[in-house]
C-alpha positions as CSV (number, residue, x, y, z in Angstrom):
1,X,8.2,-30.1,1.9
2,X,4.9,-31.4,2.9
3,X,5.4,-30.7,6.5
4,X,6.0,-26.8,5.5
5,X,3.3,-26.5,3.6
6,X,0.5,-28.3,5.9
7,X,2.5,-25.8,9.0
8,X,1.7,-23.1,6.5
9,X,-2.0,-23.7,5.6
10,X,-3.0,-24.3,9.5
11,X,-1.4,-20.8,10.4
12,X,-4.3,-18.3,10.8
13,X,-4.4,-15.3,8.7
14,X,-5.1,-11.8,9.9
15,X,-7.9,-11.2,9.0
16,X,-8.5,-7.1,7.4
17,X,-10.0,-4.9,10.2
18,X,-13.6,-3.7,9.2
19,X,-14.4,-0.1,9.8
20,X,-17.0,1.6,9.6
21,X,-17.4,5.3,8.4
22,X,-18.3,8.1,10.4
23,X,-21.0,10.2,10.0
24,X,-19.8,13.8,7.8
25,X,-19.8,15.9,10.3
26,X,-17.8,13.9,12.7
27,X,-14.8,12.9,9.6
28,X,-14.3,17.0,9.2
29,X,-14.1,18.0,12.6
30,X,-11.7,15.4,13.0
31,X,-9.8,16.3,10.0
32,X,-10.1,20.3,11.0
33,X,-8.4,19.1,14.3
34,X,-5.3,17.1,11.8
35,X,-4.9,20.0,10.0
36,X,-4.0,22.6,13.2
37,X,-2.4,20.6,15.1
38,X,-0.3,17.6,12.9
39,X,-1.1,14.1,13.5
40,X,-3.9,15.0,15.8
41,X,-6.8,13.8,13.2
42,X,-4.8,10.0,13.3
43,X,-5.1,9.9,17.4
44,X,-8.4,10.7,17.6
45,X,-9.8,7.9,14.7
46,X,-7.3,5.5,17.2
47,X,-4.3,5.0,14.7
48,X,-2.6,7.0,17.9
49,X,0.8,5.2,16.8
50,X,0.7,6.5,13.3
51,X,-0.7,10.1,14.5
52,X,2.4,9.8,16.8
53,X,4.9,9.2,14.0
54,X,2.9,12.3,12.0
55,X,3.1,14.6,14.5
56,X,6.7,14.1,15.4
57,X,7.8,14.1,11.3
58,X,6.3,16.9,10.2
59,X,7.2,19.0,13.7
60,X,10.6,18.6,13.4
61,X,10.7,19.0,9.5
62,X,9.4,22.8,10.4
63,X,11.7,23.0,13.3
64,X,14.4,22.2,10.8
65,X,13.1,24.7,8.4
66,X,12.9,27.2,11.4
67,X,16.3,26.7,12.0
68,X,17.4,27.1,8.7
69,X,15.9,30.6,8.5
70,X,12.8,29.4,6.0
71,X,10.3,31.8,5.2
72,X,7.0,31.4,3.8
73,X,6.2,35.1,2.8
74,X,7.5,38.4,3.7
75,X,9.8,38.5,0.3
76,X,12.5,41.0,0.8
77,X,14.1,41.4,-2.7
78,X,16.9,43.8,-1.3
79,X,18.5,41.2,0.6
80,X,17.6,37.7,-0.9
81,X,19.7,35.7,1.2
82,X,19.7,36.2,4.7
83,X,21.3,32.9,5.8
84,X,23.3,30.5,3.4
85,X,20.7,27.3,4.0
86,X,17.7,30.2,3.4
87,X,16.5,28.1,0.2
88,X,16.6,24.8,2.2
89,X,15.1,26.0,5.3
90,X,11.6,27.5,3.1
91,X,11.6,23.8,1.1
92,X,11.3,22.3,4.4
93,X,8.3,24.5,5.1
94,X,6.7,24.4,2.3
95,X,6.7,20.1,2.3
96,X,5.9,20.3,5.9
97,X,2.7,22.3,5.4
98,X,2.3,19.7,2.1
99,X,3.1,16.7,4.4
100,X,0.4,18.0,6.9
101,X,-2.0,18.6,4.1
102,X,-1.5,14.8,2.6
103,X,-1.7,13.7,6.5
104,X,-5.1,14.8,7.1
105,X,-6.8,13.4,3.4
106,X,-4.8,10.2,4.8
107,X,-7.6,10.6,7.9
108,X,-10.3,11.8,5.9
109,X,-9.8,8.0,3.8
110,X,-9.5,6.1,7.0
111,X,-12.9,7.5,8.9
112,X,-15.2,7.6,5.7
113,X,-14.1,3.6,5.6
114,X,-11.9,4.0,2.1
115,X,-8.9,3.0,3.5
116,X,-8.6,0.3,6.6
């Protein structure tokens, strides 16, 4: 038991990465980037994996939607539902622009240095 705990202790630790913030200008450029095109605001602070997972989760969430026949406007009251999966197809829009939206305050944390 000894043994396990002295192997433990004399493992290094990771140490928490220090960053430091950008300047205003810089963090809402970045973020105005994140928010037209998804995920692009994670690449360009260098969490490219993460801005890669981003990008690829919210794209197909609207393809889905798409493909379900979601709309985000253009309410036609004669004819409510054009396609059976109508309903799920505008959820998946809506959380995808929502999933975007919760994306890019998720950058706007990690270059003013609140989040590591």
């Amino acid at each position: 038991m000894e043994q396990i705990n002295e192997e433990l202790e004399s493992t290094p630790r990771a140490q928490p990465i220090a960053v430091r913030p950008m300047n205003m200008a810089a963090t809402l450029a970045i973020c105005s980037g994140g928010w037209l095109v998804p995920g692009l605001s994670h690449i360009l602070i260098g969490r490219w994996i993460r801005g890669l997972i981003f990008a690829a989760c919210v794209l197909l969430m609207f393809a889905a939607g798409i493909g379900m026949h979601g709309k985000l406007y253009d309410l036609d009251f004669q004819e409510p539902l054009q396609a059976p999966s109508y309903d799920y197809g505008t959820t998946y829009l809506w959380v995808c622009g929502l999933l975007n939206y919760l994306i890019v305050l998720d950058a706007f944390d990690i270059a003013q240095g609140r989040r590591p």
